[in-house]
C-alpha positions, -999 to +999 in steps of 0.1 A: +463-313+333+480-289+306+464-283+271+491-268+244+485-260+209+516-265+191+532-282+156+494-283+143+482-304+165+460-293+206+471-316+229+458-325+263+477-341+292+473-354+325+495-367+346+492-392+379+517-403+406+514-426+438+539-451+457+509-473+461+523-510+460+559-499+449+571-518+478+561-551+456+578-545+424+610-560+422+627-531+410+653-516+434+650-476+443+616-469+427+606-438+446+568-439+426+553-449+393+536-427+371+511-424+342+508-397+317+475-399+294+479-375+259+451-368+239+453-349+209+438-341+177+456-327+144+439-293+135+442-294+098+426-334+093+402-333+129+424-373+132+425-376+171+452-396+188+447-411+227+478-426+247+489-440+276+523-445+293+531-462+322+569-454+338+589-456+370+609-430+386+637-433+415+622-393+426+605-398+460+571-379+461+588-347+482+612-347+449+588-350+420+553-342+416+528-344+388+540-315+370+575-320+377+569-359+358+556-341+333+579-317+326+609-344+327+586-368+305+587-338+275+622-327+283+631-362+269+620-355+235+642-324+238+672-343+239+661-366+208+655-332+189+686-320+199+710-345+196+699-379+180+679-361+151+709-339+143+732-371+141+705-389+122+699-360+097+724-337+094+754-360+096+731-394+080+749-413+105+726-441+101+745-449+064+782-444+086+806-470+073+822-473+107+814-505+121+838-521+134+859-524+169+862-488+183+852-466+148+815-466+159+818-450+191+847-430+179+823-412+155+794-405+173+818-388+198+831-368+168+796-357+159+787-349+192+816-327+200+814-315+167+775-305+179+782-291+209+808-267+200+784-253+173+756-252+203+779-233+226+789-206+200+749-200+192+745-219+163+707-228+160+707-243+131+735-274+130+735-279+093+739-240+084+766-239+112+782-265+097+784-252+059+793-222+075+829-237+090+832-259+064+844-229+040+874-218+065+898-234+084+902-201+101+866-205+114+867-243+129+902-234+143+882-197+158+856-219+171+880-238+190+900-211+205+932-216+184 
């Protein structure tokens, strides 16, 4: 069990494994199912919040224990932060006009190269990084290593 304080809100979780009955699921390379209980309450309104999810994993026990499932469970949301919110926000991709044949896919993969570049030179903040380079050609071609 872990109890964080964090983005006004204390939360308490718990996470369970087992490989009890996995051999009857009909799903191929289950290695053990889990469930991760979340309580928390917001500080500022008392409002308290209880849920549970249910998952399956391919990790065999010797691979992946409770904490391990816990820590992958949150990591998840890291890559939503990360990525997917920045695409939404930052570049309103959800209002694109690409959307047709390949433009769709072409775009995203824009955005996330455009993304990770700004990541691997330290940028922090994706918006400011891009305002940033969008005042000098010098700077995006820098960036690149031209």
């Amino acid at each position: 069990m872990t109890l964080d304080k964090g983005h006004g809100r204390l939360e308490r979780r718990s996470v369970q494994v087992s490989t009890a009955g996995i051999d009857m699921l009909d799903f191929p390379y289950v290695g053990q199912v889990f469930r991760i209980e979340r309580e928390f309450v917001f500080l500022r309104t008392g409002v308290r919040h209880h849920e549970v999810v249910y998952g399956l994993t391919s990790l065999e026990p010797a691979w992946a224990d409770p904490a391990r499932i816990g820590r992958l469970a949150r990591g998840h949301w890291e890559i939503e932060n990360r990525l997917h919110y920045v695409r939404d926000v930052t570049f309103d991709e959800d209002r694109s006009q690409a959307r047709t044949r390949r433009g769709p896919r072409a775009m995203a993969s824009l955005r996330n190269f455009a993304i990770g570049c700004l990541r691997v030179a330290g940028s922090r903040n994706i918006a400011r990084g891009l305002r940033s380079l969008g005042r000098s050609w010098s700077r995006i071609l820098a960036l690149l290593g031209l």
